[in-house]
C-alpha positions as CSV (number, residue, x, y, z in Angstrom):
1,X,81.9,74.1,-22.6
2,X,85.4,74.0,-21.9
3,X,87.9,76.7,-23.4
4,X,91.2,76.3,-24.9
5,X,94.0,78.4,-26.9
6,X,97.4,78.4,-27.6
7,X,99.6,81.2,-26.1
8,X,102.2,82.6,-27.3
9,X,101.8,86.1,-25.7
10,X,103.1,85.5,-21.8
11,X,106.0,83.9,-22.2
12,X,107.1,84.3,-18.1
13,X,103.4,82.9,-16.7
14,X,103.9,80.0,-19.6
15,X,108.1,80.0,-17.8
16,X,107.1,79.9,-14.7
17,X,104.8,77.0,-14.9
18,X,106.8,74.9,-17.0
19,X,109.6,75.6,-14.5
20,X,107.4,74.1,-11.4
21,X,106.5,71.2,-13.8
22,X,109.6,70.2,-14.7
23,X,111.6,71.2,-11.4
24,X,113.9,73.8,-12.5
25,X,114.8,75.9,-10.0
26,X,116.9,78.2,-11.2
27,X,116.5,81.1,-13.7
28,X,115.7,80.2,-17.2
29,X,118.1,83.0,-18.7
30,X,117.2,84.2,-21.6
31,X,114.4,82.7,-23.0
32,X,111.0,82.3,-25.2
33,X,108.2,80.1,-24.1
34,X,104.5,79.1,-25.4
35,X,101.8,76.8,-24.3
36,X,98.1,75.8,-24.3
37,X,95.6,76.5,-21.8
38,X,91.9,75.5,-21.0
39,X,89.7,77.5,-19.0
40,X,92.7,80.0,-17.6
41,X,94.6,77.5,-16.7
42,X,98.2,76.0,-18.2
43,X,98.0,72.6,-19.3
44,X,101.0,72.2,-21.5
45,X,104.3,74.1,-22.0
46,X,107.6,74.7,-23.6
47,X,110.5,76.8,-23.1
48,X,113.8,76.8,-24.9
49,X,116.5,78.6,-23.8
50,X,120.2,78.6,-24.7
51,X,120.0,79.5,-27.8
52,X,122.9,79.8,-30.3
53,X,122.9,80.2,-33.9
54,X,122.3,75.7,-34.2
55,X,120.6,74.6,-31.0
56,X,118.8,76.1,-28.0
57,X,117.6,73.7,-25.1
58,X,113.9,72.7,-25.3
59,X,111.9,72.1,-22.2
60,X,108.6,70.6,-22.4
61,X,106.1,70.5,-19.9
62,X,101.9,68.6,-19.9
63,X,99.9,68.1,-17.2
64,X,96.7,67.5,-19.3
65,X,97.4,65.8,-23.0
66,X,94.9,66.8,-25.1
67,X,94.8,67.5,-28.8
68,X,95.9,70.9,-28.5
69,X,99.7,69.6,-27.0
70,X,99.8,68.2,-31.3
71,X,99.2,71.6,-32.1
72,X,101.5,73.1,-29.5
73,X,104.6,71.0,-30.7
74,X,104.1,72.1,-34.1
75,X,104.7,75.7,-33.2
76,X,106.7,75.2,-31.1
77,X,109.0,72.6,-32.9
78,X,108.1,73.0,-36.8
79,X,107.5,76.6,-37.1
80,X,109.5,78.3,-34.0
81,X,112.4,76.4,-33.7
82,X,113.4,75.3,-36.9
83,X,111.6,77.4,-39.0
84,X,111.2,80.8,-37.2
85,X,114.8,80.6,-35.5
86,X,116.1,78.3,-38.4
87,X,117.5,75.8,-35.8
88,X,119.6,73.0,-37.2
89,X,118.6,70.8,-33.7
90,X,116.8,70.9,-30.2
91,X,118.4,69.6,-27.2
92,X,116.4,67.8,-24.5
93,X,117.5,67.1,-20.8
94,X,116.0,64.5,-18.9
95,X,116.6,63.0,-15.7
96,X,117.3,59.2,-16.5
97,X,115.1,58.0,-14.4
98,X,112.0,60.3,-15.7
99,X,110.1,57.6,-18.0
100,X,107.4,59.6,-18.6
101,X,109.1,62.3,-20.3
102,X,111.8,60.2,-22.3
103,X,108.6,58.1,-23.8
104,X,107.2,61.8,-24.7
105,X,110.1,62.8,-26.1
106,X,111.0,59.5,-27.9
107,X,107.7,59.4,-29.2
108,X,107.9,63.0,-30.9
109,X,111.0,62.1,-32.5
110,X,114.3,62.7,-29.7
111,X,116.9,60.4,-29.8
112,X,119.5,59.6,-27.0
113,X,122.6,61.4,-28.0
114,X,124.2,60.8,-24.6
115,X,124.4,60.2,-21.0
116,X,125.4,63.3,-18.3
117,X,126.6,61.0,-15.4
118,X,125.1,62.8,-11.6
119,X,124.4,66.1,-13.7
120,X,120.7,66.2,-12.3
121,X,119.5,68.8,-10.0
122,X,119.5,65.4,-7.4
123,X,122.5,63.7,-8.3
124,X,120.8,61.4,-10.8
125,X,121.5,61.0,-14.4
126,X,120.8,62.8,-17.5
127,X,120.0,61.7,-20.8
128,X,120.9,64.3,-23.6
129,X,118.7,63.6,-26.1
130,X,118.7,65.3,-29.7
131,X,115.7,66.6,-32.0
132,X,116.0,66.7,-36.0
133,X,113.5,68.6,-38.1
134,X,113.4,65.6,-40.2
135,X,112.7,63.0,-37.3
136,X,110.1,65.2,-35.5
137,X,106.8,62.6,-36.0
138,X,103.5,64.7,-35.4
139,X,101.1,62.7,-33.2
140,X,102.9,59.2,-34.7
141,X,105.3,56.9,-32.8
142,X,108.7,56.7,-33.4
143,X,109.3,53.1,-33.9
């Protein structure tokens, strides 16, 4: 039988693999980051970073969906960010052409906010999308 948890406890193993997931190859600054694991091994992550006293930049990472990315998000989103840090937003940057993660973001409740012309790490574009408390949908699709 397979074992799974939440951590919230190693913020740079949970960085640094959310960082090779995503592709960011720089230094995440400042940060905090939880995720989920099964049997040892990272299946699901997110960092934010750039905080201020409104926004900070959320990153999310999932190699493995399972029911434990729900409850991930809802730490991560409900009780960290907006209630924890008392967050008025989250920002999201994705490359443009990285359907997979708009449709995961879309579908937890992001909206497109704007459009970075050849800001990405290959000269692509970058959709700034924007996170509301009150449009976060847990596990439901943002139609």
């Amino acid at each position: 039988m397979s074992e799974s948890r939440l951590v919230f406890d190693d913020k740079e193993r949970v960085g640094k693999w959310v960082a090779e997931e995503v592709g960011q190859r720089t230094s995440w600054g400042s940060f905090y980051a939880m995720g989920a694991e099964v049997d040892g091994q990272i299946v699901s992550g997110v960092v934010f970073n750039n905080f201020n006293e409104c926004n900070a930049t959320a990153h999310i990472a999932v190699s493995k969906p399972s029911r434990l990315l729900l409850e991930l998000l809802d730490h991560a989103v409900i009780q960290y960010a907006f209630g924890s840090c008392g967050l008025k937003r989250l920002t999201g940057l994705v490359a443009a052409d990285n359907s997979k993660a708009l449709k995961l973001d879309k579908h937890i409740g992001f909206e497109e906010e704007g459009v970075m012309k050849q800001a990405g790490s290959e000269g692509q574009d970058v959709k700034l999308l924007v996170l509301w408390p009150q449009n976060y949908f847990r596990g439901k699709a943002n139609e």
